[in-house]
N, C-alpha and C positions, 0 to 999 in steps of 0.2 A: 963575481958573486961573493957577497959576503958569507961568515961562517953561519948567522941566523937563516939566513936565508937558505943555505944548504940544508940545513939540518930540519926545516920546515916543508922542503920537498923530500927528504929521507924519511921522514915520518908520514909525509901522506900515500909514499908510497908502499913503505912498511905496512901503514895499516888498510889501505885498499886490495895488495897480498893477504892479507890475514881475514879480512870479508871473504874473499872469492877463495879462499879454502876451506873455510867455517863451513860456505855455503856449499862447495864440494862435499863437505865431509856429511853435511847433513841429505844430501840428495843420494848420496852414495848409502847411509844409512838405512835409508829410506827403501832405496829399495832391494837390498838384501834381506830389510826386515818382509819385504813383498815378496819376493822370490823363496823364502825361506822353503826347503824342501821337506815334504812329509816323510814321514819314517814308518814302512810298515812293516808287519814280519809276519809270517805264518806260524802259528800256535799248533795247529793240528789239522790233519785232513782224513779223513775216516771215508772209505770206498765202501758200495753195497749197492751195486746194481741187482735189478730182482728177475732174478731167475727161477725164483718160486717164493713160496710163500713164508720162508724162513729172512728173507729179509724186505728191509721195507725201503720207501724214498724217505722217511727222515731219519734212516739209519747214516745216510750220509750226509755227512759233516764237518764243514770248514769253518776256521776259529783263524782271523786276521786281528792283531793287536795294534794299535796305533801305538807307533812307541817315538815319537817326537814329529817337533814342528807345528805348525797353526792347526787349531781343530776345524774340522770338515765339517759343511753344514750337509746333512742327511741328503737334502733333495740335490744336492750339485753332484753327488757322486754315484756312479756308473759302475756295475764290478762283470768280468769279465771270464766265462769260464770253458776252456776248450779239453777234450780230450776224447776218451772212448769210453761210451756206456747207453744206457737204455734210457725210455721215456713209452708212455703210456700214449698211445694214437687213438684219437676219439674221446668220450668221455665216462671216465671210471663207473661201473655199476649198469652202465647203458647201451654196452655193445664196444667192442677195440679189441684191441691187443697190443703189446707189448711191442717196439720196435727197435734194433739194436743199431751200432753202428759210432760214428763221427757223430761226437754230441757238441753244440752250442748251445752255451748257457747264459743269459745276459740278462742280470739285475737293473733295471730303468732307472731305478733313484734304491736308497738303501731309508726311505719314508716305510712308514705302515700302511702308508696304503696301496690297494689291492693287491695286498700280498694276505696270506693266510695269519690267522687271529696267534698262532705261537711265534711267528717271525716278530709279532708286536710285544708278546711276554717273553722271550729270549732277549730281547733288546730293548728293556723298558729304558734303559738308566740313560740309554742314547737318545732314545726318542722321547724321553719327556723335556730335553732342553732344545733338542733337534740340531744337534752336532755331535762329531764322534773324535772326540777329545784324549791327548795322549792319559795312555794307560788302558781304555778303554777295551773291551775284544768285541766286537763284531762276530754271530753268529748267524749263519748262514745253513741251510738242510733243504734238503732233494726233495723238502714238502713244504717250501715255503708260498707256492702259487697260491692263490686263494682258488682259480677256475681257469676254465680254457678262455672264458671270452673275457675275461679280464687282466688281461696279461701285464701285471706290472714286473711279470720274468716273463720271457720265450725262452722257450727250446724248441729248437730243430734238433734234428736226426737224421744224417747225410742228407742236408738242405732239403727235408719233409716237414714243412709246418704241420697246424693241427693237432700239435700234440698236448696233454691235460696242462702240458707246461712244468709238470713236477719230472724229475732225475734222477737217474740213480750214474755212479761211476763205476767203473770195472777195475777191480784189486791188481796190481801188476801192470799199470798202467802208466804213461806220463799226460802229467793235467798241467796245462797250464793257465794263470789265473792272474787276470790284469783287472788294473781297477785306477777312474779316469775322475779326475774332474770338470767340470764344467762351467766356464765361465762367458763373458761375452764376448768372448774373442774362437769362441767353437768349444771342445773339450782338448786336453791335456792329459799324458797317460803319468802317472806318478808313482804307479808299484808295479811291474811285470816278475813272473817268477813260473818254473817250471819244476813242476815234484813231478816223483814216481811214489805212488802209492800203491 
């Protein structure tokens, strides 16, 4: 083998190496930038189960910041809230009472709709582009339901439907508070976290 001839197979080898690592490095890019993980943190959580009339369901108050990663579109994301407190059984002004216990709390999508008309003006800045973009806080209160029959939150009450679907939490307590995304591959949990308030 001549020295052209060597050096004509060292170079197509050279540079068919250099494709299939370009092209590694761009797939590989690729999906880091897809997999990129959200970053959230709790701002504030404020307890106020009502046990009389000195407090209310939007005394309590959860503030989640988005502090990096891809922004979230409203309707794909799910929030998650477990712990110990009250909810209202039946419907307020019409006959109920108050039921205490193991509460579940689950936000359907973090959209305005059928949620109550403040959950829309607490988080306009969100919902006018309709994602929840780093920097952002997320405002969440124990009166965000719009109705019982339109539940775009449930709450149970040691596994008791039926309830106005608004919450209070219990001071001294541990909450914990997940929030999921959803794509079509099912949903994904992306922030878990366990306070005592």
């Amino acid at each position: 083998m001549n020295l052209s001839s060597f050096l004509l197979i060292l170079i197509t080898v050279v540079m068919c190496g250099s494709v299939a690592l370009n092209s590694g490095a761009l797939f590989t890019n690729s999906d880091l930038s897809f997999s990129e993980p959200t970053k959230i943190e709790i701002v504030q959580i404020t307890a106020g189960d009502r046990y009389n009339d000195t407090l209310r369901f939007q005394d309590n108050v959860l503030l989640l910041k988005h502090v990096g990663g891809p922004p979230l579109p409203l309707d794909s994301i799910s929030v998650q809230i477990l712990g110990t407190g009250n909810a209202y059984k039946g419907t307020p002004g019409s006959g109920g009472r108050l039921i205490y216990g193991g509460i579940e709390i689950h936000y359907e999508n973090l959209s305005a709709d059928k949620k109550n008309i403040c959950f829309g003006k607490n988080n306009a800045e969100m919902i006018k582009d309709g994602v929840w973009s780093t920097g952002e806080i997320l405002i969440l209160t124990g009166n965000d339901s719009l109705n019982a029959s339109s539940p775009g939150i449930s709450v149970t009450v040691d596994g008791e439907n039926g309830t106005s679907n608004n919450y209070g939490l219990s001071a001294g307590t541990d909450v914990e508070i997940s929030v999921y995304q959803k794509n079509t591959a099912g949903k994904h949990l992306i922030f878990k976290k366990t306070v005592r308030i």
